[in-house]
N, C-alpha and C positions, 0 to 999 in steps of 0.2 A: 715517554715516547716508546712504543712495541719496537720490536726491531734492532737493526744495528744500522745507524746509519754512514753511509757509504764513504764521505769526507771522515768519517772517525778514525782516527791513528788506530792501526793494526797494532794486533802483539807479533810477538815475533814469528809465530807459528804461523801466522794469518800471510804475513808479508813473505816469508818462504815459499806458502802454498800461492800466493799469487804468482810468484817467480818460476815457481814449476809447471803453473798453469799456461803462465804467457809465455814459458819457453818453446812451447808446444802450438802456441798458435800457426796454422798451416793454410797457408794461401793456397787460390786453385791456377787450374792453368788453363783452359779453354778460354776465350771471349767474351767480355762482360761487361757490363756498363761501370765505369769507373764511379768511384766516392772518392770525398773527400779524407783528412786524416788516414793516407795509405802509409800499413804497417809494415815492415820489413819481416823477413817468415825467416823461422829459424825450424832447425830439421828436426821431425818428430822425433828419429832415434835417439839427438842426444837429451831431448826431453826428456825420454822414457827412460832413457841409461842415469839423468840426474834425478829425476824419481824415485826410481827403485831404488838411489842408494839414501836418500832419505823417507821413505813410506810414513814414517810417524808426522812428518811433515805438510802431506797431502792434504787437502783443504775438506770440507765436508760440504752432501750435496744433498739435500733434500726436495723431492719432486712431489708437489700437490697436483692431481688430477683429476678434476670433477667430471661429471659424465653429463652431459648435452645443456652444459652450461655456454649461454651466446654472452656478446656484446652487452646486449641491454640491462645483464645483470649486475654488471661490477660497478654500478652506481650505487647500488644499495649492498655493498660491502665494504667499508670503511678502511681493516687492513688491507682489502688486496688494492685500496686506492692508494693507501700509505705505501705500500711498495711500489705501487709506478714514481711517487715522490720520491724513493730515497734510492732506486733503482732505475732499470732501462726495461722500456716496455718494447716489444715486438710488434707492430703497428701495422704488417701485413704478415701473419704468422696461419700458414693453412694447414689441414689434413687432407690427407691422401685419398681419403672418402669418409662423408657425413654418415656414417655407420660404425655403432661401437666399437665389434669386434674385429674388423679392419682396420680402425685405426690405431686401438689398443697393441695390434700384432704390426705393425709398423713405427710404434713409440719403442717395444722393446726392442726391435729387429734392427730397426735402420732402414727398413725394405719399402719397396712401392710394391699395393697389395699385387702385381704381376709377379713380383719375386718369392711374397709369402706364400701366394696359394691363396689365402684367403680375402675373400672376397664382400664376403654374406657375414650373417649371426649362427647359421645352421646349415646345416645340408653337408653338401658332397665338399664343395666351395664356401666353405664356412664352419663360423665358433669354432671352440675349443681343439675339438676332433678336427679339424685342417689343420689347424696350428699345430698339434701334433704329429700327424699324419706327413706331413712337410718337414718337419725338421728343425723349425723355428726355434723351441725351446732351446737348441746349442747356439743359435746366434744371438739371445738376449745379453744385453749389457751385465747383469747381474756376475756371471761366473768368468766372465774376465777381470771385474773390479773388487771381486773375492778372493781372485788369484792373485792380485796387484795387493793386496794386505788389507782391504777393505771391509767394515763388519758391511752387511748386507739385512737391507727388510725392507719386506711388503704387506701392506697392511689393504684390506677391502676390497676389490672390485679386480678381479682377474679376468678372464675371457668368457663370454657367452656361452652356456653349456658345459661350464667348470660346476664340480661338485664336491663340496669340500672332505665326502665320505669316499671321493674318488681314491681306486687305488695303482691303476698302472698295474694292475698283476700282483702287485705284493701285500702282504699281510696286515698292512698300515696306510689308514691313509697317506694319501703320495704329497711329498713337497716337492717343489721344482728344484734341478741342483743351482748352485750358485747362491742360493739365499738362507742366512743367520737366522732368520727370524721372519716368520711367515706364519701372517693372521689373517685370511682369506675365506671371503663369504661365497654361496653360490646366488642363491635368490635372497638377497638385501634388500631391494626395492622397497618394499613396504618401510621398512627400519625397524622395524619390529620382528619377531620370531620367524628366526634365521638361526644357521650353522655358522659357526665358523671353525675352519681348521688351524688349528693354532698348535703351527709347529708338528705335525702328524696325530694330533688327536682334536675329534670333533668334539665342539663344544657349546651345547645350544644358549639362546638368550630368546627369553621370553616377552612380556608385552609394560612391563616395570619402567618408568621414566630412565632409569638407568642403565636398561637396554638399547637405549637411540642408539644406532650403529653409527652415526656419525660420531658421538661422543665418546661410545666405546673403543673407534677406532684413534681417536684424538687422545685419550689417556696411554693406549698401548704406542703409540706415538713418541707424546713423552717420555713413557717408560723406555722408550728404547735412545731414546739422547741421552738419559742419563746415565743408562747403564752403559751405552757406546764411551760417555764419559770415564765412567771409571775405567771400562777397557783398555782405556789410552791408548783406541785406534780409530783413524779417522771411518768414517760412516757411508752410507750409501741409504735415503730411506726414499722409497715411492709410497707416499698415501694414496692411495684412488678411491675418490668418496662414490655412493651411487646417486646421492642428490647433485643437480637435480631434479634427476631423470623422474618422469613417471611413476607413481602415484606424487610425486613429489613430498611426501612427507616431513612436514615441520617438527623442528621437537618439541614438546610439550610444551616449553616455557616461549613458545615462539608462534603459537596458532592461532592467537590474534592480534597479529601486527600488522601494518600494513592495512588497516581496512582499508575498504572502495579503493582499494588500487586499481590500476587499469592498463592494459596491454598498451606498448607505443602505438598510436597510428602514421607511421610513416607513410613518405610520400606513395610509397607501395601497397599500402593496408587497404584489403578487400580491390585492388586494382591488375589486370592483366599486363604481360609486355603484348605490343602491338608491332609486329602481329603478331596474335595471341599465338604461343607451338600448339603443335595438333593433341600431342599429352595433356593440355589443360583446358583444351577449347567446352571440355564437357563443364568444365565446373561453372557453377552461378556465382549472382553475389552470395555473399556471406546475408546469412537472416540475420536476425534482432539476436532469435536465442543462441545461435553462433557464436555472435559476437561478446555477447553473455558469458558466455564459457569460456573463449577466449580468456576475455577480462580475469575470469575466479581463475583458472589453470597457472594464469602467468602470476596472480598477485599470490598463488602457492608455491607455485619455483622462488619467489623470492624470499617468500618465509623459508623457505628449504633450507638457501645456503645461506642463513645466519648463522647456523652450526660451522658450517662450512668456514664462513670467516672469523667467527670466534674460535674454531680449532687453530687459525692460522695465526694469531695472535698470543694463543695459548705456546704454539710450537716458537714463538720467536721470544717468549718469555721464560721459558725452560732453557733456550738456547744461550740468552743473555746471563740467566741465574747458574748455568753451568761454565759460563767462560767462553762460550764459544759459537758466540754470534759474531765477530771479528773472521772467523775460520769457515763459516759455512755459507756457501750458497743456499738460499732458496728463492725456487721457483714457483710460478702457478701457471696451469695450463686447463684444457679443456677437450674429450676428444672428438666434439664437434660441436656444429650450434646447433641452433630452433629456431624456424620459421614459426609465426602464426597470426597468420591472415594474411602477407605478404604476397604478394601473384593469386591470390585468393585462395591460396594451397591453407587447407586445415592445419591444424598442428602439427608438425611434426619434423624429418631433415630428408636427407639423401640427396639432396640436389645440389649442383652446383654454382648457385647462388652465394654472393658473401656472406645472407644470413647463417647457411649450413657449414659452410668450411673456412670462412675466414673466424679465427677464434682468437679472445683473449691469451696472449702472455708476456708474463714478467718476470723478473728475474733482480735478487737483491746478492748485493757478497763482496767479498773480496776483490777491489779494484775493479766496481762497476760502480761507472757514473752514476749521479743522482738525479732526476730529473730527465732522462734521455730515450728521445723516439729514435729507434734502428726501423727504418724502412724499406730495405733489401727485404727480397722474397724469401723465406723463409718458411719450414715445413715439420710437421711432426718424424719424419725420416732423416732429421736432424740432431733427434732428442741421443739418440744412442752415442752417434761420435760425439756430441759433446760430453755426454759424462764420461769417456774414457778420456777423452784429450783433457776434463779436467782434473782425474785421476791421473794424470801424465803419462796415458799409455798411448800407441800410436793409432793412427786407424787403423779402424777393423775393416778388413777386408771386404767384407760382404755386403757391408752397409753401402744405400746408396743414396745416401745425406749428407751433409756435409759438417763439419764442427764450426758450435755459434762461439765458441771461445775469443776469438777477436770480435768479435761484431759486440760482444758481452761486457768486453772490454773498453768499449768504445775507441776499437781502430777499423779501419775499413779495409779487406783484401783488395788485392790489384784488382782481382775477376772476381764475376759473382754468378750464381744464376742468373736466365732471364726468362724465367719460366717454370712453371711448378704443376705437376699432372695431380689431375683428381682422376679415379676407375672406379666405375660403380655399376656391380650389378643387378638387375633388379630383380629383388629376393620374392621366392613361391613363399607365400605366410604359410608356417607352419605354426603348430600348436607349441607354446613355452619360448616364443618370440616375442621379447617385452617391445618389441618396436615392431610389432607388422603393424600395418596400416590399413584401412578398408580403401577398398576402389575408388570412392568419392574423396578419399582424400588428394588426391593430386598428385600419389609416388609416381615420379618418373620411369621410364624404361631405360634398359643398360644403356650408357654413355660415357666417353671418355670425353676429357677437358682440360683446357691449358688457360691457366690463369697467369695472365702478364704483368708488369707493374699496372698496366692502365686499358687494360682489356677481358675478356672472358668469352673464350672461345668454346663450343661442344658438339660434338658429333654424337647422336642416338644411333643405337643398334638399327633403328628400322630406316636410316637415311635423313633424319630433320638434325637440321642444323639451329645452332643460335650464337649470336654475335653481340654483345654490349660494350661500348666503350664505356669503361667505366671512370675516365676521369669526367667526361660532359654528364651522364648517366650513371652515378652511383646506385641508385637506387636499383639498375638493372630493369628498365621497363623501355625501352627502343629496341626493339631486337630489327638489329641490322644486316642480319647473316645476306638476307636477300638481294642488299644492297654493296654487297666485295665485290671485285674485280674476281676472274679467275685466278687471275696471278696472284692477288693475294689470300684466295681460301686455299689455293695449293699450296701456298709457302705456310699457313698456320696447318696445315695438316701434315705437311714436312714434321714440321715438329712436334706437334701429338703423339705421329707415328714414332718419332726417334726417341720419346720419352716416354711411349710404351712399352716398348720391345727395352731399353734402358738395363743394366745390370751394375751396379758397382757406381763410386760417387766421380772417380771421375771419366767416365761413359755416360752417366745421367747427367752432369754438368757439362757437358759438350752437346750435350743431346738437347739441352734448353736450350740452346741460342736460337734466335729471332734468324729470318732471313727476307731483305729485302725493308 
C-alpha cells in the first residue's frame, strides 16, 4: 500500500509534530454555523513559543498543485483516490478566481485577489509583474517557514509571465527569497523544451522521453525528501505541475490510454441556465464536431495527469523508504477547474460555476482521519495559514484565510465562515496568454460572487445578475436571480460588498456572514 496510512502508530517525531500542530489550532470569532465535534482553541503564541523550542520536531508538509485540474478527473487517479481513503477530503474547497495566476498569487499570499492586486494572467492587473509590482513576494508562506527552521522547495509552475532567465536587476537569474531550492519553468505547457531555473541557473531540457517535465519535476521532488532527510530538518515542498492545463501533454508512455474516452455529459452538457444570462444568450448548441473535440481534449487531460498521479505515489514512496511518511503531510489541490460543454460554454473556466471554482482537495498526515468529508467552506486563501500554523507559527497578519488545521484534524471550530468571494476580471487577450479565449467561447464579463453552503450568488460589472440554489439545482441551470425579494438580493449584496472590500482573516470572516 502507497502511502502512510492515517490509523498507523506514529514515531515519536510524527506524534510531537502533531502535538505542536494541534497546539495551535485557532478558532474564529465572528458568527458561524455551528459543527459537530467542537474543539477547544488553545493560543497561537504558546504554540509558536512550544515550536520553536523544538523545530527538529515540526512535521513535514508537501503541497501538490496541478493547474486546471476539475472534479471529473480524480476518477481516473488511483493515488489521489487512495488519499481521500486514508485521509480527509475538502468536499467544498474553492478559488478565489477560476484563473491561474490569481489563484496561484492567493495560494502563496493568503489574499483575496482585491488585496493582491492581481487579478488577470497579464496586464497592468496581472501575472507575474502585479505580483511583483504589489509586494506579494514578502507575504508568501515560504520565508516565514524558512525562518521557522524549515528547508523550503518549489519545483514547476510559478506565475504567468515568470521567466526563468528573469533577473530582477541582478547578474543572475533571480530566485524568490525564502526558498532552498527552486526548480521553476516559464512556458512548461507543452512538457517538452523548456527552461528551468534551478536554483539561479537556467537549464534547458529538450524533446527526450526523459525530458517530461512532469517527471523531471517528480524526480527533483524526490531528490529533495531525501536530501531534506539527511538534513535532519523538517521540509516545506510545493510541486506545481502544468498538466493538465493546455496542450495537455501526456508522457510518452501514456499517449495511448484511455481510448474513446468521453467527456461527462452532465445534466448541464450543451444546456443553458433558464433564463439564459445575456453573456451566453449568443452561444448555440454545441455541433457534432464540437462535441468531437470536446471528447479528444478531455480523454488528453486525463492521459496528462497519469504522470501526475504516478509522481504522487512515487513522492509517498520515497517518503515511506526515508522514515518519514508518519511525519509529513501531504496534500493535493488544483488552482481551478474546467468546464466543457456545460451552459454550452466551450472549453475552458473563469466563471463562477462549481465546475470552475469548486475544486478537488485532500490532505493525508499526521492525526488526519481516514476516510473523512470536511464540508465547511473552505478556500485557496486558506493554504497559507495553514502551512504556518502547521509549522507552529501563528498567523500571518495579512493573510485573509483562515487555518484548516483543526478541520484537518477532524475537530470542528465554534465559527466558521458562511461564505467565500470569487473576483474576476475579464481579461483583454493578449499575445502569450495560455488561457485567452475567443469571443464564441462564452468568457464572462467582470463579476464578483458569493458562494454559500447551498447557493451561488453574482453580480456582472454591466448590471446582470444570477442566483442558483444549489442544494435543489446542483447542476446550476435555474437561475433564480429574477425571482428574490428585494430584501433578500440587498441582504446577499450586503455581503458580497463586505467581502470585497474585506482585509485580514478576521475582517473577511465577519464579512461572510449571511443576513436574514
Amino acid at each position: 500500500m502507497l502511502g502512510s496510512p492515517p490509523g498507523r502508530k506514529a514515531t515519536a517525531r510524527g506524534l510531537l509534530g502533531v502535538a505542536a500542530a494541534a497546539a495551535l489550532l485557532v478558532g474564529c470569532s465572528s458568527p458561524g454555523k455551528g459543527t459537530e465535534n467542537t474543539a477547544s482553541v488553545s493560543s497561537a503564541s504558546s504554540a509558536s513559543s512550544s515550536a520553536t523550542s523544538s523545530a527538529h520536531h515540526k512535521p513535514n508538509i508537501i503541497y501538490v498543485l496541478t493547474d486546471d485540474l476539475s472534479w471529473n478527473l480524480v476518477r481516473y487517479m488511483p493515488h489521489v483516490q487512495q488519499m481521500q481513503h486514508q485521509g480527509t477530503t475538502f468536499s467544498d474547497y474553492y478559488v478565489t478566481d477560476s484563473l491561474c495566476c490569481p489563484s496561484r498569487s492567493s495560494i502563496f499570499t493568503g489574499e483575496y485577489p482585491h488585496n493582491t492586486g492581481v487579478f488577470t494572467n497579464n496586464g497592468d492587473d496581472g501575472g507575474y509583474g502585479a505580483f511583483m509590482k504589489n509586494g506579494d513576494e514578502k507575504k508568501c508562506y515560504a520565508p516565514a517557514l524558512q525562518k521557522a527552521g524549515y528547508r523550503t522547495g518549489f519545483m514547476g509552475k510559478y506565475l504567468n509571465g515568470y521567466e526563468p532567465k528573469d533577473t530582477q536587476g541582478a547578474d543572475h537569474p533571480y530566485v524568490p527569497p525564502g526558498w532552498n531550492e527552486w526548480d521553476t519553468a516559464g512556458n512548461g505547457y507543452p512538457e517538452f523544451n523548456y527552461d528551468l531555473n534551478e536554483n539561479g541557473k537556467v537549464v534547458h531540457y529538450g524533446h527526450d522521453p526523459k525530458d517530461y517535465l512532469t517527471d523531471v519535476v517528480s524526480g527533483k521532488a524526490r531528490s529533495f525528501v531525501d536530501s531534506s532527510a539527511q538534513d535532519g530538518k523538517p521540509f516545506m515542498l510545493e510541486v506545481a505541475t502544468f498538466a493538465p492545463h493546455a496542450p495537455s501533454t501526456p508522457a510518452p508512455r501514456d499517449a495511448h490510454s484511455f481510448p474513446d474516452l468521453k467527456a461527462p455529459r452532465t445534466p448541464a452538457y450543451d444546456k443553458p441556465s433558464v433564463p439564459t444570462p445575456q453573456w451566453q444568450k449568443a452561444l448555440s448548441p454545441l455541433t457534432q464536431k464540437e462535441k468531437t473535440q470536446i471528447d479528444t481534449a478531455f480523454a488528453k487531460r486525463v492521459r496528462s495527469v497519469q504522470a501526475v498521479d504516478a509522481m504522487i505515489g512515487r513522492i509517498q514512496d520515497e517518503l515511506k523508504a526515508k522514515g518519514l511518511a508518519d511525519d509529513t503531510y501531504l496534500m493535493f489541490g488544483s488552482d481551478n477547474g474546467f468546464h466543457m460543454g456545460e451552459h454550452r460554454l466551450r472549453p475552458g473556466k473563469q466563471t463562477a460555476y462549481d465546475t470552475d471554482v469548486r475544486v478537488p482537495m485532500m490532505v493525508t498526515g499526521p492525526g488526519v482521519p481516514a476516510g473523512k468529508t470536511v464540508s465547511q467552506l473552505v478556500q485557496n486563501t486558506d493554504l497559507n495559514p495553514t502551512f504556518q500554523a502547521l509549522a507552529g507559527l501563528p498567523a500571518p497578519s495579512t493573510a485573509d484565510g483562515l487555518s484548516l488545521a483543526d478541520l484537518m484534524h477532524g475537530r470542528s471550530p465554534d465559527h466558521w465562515r458562511q461564505s467565500v468571494l470569487i473576483e474576476h476580471h475579464h481579461p483583454e487577450t493578449k499575445a502569450g496568454d495560455p488561457d485567452a479565449a475567443p469571443k464564441a467561447a462564452g468568457n464572462p464579463p467582470t463579476y464578483e460572487a458569493i458562494r454559500t453552503a447551498d447557493s451561488l450568488w453574482v453580480e456582472y460589472a454591466d448590471g446582470e445578475r444570477e442566483y442558483y440554489d444549489t442544494h435543489a439545482d446542483p447542476n446550476e441551470l435555474k437561475n433564480k436571480a429574477g425571482t428574490l425579494s428585494d430584501a433578500r438580493k440587498k441582504s446577499l449584496h450586503a455581503t458580497l460588498s463586505a467581502l470585497a472590500h474585506c482585509h485580514g482573516s478576521a475582517n473577511c470572516e465577519s464579512a461572510s456572514a449571511l443576513h436574514g
